[in-house]
N, C-alpha and C positions, 0 to 999 in steps of 0.2 A: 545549618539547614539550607536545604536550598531554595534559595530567592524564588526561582518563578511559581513555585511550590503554593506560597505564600497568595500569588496573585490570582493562582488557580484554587486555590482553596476557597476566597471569596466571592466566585463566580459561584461552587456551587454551593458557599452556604444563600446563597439569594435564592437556590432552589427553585421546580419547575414554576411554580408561580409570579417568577420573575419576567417569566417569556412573556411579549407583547400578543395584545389579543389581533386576529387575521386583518381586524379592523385597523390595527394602528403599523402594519407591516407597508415598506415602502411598493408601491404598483407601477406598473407601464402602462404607457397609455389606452393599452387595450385591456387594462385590468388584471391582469397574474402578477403574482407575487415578482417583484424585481431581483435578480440575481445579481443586477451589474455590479464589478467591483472586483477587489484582487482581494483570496482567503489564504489564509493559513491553516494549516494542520501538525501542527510541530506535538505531537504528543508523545511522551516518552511510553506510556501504555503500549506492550506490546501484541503483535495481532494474537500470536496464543500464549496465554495464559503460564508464566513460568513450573519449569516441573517442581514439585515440594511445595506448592501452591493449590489448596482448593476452595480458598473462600472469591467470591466474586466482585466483592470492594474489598479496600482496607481504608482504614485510617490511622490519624495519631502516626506513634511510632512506628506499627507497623507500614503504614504508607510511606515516613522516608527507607526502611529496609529494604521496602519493596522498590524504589526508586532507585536504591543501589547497589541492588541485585540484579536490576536491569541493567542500568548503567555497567557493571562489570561483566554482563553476559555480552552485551554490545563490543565491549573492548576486548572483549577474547576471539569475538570474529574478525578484530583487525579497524574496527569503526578506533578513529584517535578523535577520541572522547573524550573530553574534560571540563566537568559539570561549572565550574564553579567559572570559565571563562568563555566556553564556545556557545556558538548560537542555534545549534539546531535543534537543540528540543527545549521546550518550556519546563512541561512534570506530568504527571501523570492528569489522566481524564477524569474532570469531576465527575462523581456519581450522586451529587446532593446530601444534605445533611453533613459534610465535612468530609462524605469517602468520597474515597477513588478508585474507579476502574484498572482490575488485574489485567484485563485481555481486551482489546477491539471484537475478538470474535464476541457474540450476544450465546446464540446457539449453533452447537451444542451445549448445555448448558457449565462443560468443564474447563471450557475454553480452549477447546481442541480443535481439531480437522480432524473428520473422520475419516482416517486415510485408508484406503485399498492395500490388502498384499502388495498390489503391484507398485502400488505409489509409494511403498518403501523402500521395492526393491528399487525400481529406477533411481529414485534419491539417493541410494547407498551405490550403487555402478554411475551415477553423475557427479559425486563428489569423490570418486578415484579418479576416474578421468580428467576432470577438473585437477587436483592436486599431481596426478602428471604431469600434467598442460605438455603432451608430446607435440600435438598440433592445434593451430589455431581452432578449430571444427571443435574441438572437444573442451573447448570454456563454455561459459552459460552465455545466455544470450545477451543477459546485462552487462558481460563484461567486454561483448562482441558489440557492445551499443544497438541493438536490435532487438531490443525490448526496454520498455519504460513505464515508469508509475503512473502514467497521464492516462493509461488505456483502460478502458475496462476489465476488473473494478479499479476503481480510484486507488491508490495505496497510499500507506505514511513511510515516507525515509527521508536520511538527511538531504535528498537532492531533489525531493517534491514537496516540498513545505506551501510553497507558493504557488497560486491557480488564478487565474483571469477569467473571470464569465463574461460573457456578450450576450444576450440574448435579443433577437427579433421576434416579430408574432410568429412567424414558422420555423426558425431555428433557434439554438443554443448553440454556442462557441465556450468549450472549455480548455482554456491556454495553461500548458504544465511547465515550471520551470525544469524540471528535469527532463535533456534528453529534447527540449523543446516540443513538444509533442503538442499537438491541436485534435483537438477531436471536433467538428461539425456533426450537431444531432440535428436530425430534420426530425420536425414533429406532425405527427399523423404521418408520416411519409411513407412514400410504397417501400415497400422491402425488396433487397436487390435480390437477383437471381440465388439459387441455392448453390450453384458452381462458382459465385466469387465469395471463397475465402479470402482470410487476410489475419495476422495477426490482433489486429484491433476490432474484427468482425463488423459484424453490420450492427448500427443503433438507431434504434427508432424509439422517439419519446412521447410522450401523452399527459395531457395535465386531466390528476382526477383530485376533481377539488384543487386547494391549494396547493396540493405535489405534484412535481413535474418524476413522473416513473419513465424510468430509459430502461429499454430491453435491448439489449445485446446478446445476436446469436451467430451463426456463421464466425465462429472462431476458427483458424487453423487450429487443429490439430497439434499436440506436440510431437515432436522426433524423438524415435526411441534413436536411445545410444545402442551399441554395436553390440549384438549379441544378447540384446534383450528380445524379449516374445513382441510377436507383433500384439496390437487391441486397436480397438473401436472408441474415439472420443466424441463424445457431445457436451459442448460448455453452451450455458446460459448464464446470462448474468441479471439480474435485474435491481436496477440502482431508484433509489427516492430520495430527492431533497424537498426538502419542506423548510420555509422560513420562520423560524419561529420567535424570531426579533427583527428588528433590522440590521443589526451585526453579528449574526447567529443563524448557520443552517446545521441542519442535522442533515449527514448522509448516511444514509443505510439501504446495504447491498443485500442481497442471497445470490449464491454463487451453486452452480448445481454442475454436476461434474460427472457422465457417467464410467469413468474408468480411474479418476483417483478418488473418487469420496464415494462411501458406503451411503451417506444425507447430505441433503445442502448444507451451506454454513449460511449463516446469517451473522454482518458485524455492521456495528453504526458506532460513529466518533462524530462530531462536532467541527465545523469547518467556520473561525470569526477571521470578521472584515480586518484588513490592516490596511497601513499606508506606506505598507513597504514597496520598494521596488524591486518589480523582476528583473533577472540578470540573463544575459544571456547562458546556455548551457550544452556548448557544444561538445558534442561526441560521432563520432565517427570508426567504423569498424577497422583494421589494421594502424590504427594510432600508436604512436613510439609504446603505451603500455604494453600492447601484446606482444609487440617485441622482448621488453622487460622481462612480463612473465616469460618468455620462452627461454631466454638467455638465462633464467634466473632458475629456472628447472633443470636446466644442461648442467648449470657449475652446481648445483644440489647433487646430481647425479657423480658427476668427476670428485663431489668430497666425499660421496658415499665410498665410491669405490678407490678411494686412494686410503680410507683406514685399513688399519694392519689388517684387523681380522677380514678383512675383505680381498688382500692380495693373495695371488694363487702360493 
């Protein structure tokens, strides 16, 4: 069995009535709920829901299956994975009473993304391109270090586990070990002009009650790869954390998409305090890997075409 399994599993037999009541949650001096602190999110729970899957907990046996079922989907995209030694994921997400969460996605309720025609096709002509790798332009933006888990929505992989909040009476500071990424939310804050895009868009936050809700809009746009149809993107994001212990937030996003999702999705996971240390996580775009990949696509190509059946 696996150990953190174990650890997680008694978090949610303590079930929701274990949360502290708004009363016994730690405050700033101006009274909101305290965020300070370094979180983790190491959840093996994947954002959708694996395929051959339609229950929305499992337990018992079926939740180690389900644990390493992911764990072997994980190791077939190349993630070196190995449960029983490495540190990046704990087990799956309680769901109370002994389950656990199949998917992060909430809704829809199969633990999908409702994807667009087009958001499959782009997906199916980005991962040719990508497994060419003829030129740098044509990897994903993750592996170009120009996109990170730290931006809006928050993500879980093995290189964001770790998060630092700051917050002040008018900002929020959220520090991402992956990719090192900061994000500064101003709260109530004017909204920038509508001409400054950016990858991480603009976010402006608001406490209603004891949740601090962040609305992130002015997203850039994605880039179609070469030879797909031009479209029209508008992303929204809207993120809530709410303290529902003092070593315990809930995050939960909706993410609204108008050219890859048909609905919004809707996903919440559980973010506890640690006393681990961030590390540094440097990345930079033309780093020896892309070289790697490029070098390593060329000699793929020179052993393709050096088999028999392939010489004139």
């Amino acid at each position: 069995m696996w150990k953190p399994m174990l650890v997680l599993a008694a978090l949610a037999a303590a079930g929701p009535h274990a949360y502290a009541q708004a009363s016994d949650i730690p405050r700033t001096a101006d009274g909101r709920p305290d965020f300070h602190g370094v979180w983790e999110s190491r959840w093996l729970t994947p954002f959708e829901r694996l395929d051959g899957t339609t229950e929305a907990t499992v337990s018992g046996d079926a939740a180690l299956a389900y644990a390493a079922a992911r764990t072997k989907a994980l190791q077939s995209e190349g993630v070196a994975l190995h449960p029983d030694e490495d540190f990046d994921f704990t087990g799956l997400l309680p769901a109370g009473d002994g389950a656990f969460r199949t998917s992060l996605i909430v809704e829809p309720g199969d633990g999908k993304r409702p994807q667009t025609q087009l958001s499959k096709d782009l997906g199916a002509m980005g991962r040719a391109i990508r497994k060419a790798a003829e030129n740098p332009e044509g990897l994903s933006n993750d592996e170009r270090c120009m996109s990170a888990t730290g931006r809006a929505p928050l993500g879980v992989s093995p290189g964001s586990m770790y998060r630092q909040i700051v917050q002040t009476p008018g900002h929020v500071l959220i520090y991402t070990e992956d990719q090192m990424v900061t994000r500064i939310i101003g709260i109530d804050a004017a909204p920038r002009p509508d001409a400054l895009v950016s990858l991480a868009g603009d976010s402006v936050a608001a406490w209603e009650g004891d949740t601090l809700v962040v609305v992130t809009t002015k997203i850039r746009p994605q880039l179609a790869p070469p030879g797909a149809p031009a479209f029209d993107q508008q992303r929204r994001v809207t993120e809530r954390f709410s303290l529902l212990a003092p070593d315990r937030i809930s995050y939960e996003y909706v993410l609204e998409d108008s050219a890859m999702l048909t609905a919004p999705v809707r996903v919440q996971y559980d973010l506890l305090r640690t006393d681990q240390i961030i590390y540094e996580s440097a990345c930079h775009e033309g780093n020896h890997s892309i070289g790697g990949m490029m070098l390593g696509a060329r000699l793929a190509e020179q052993a393709h075409a050096a088999k028999p059946e392939h010489k004139p």
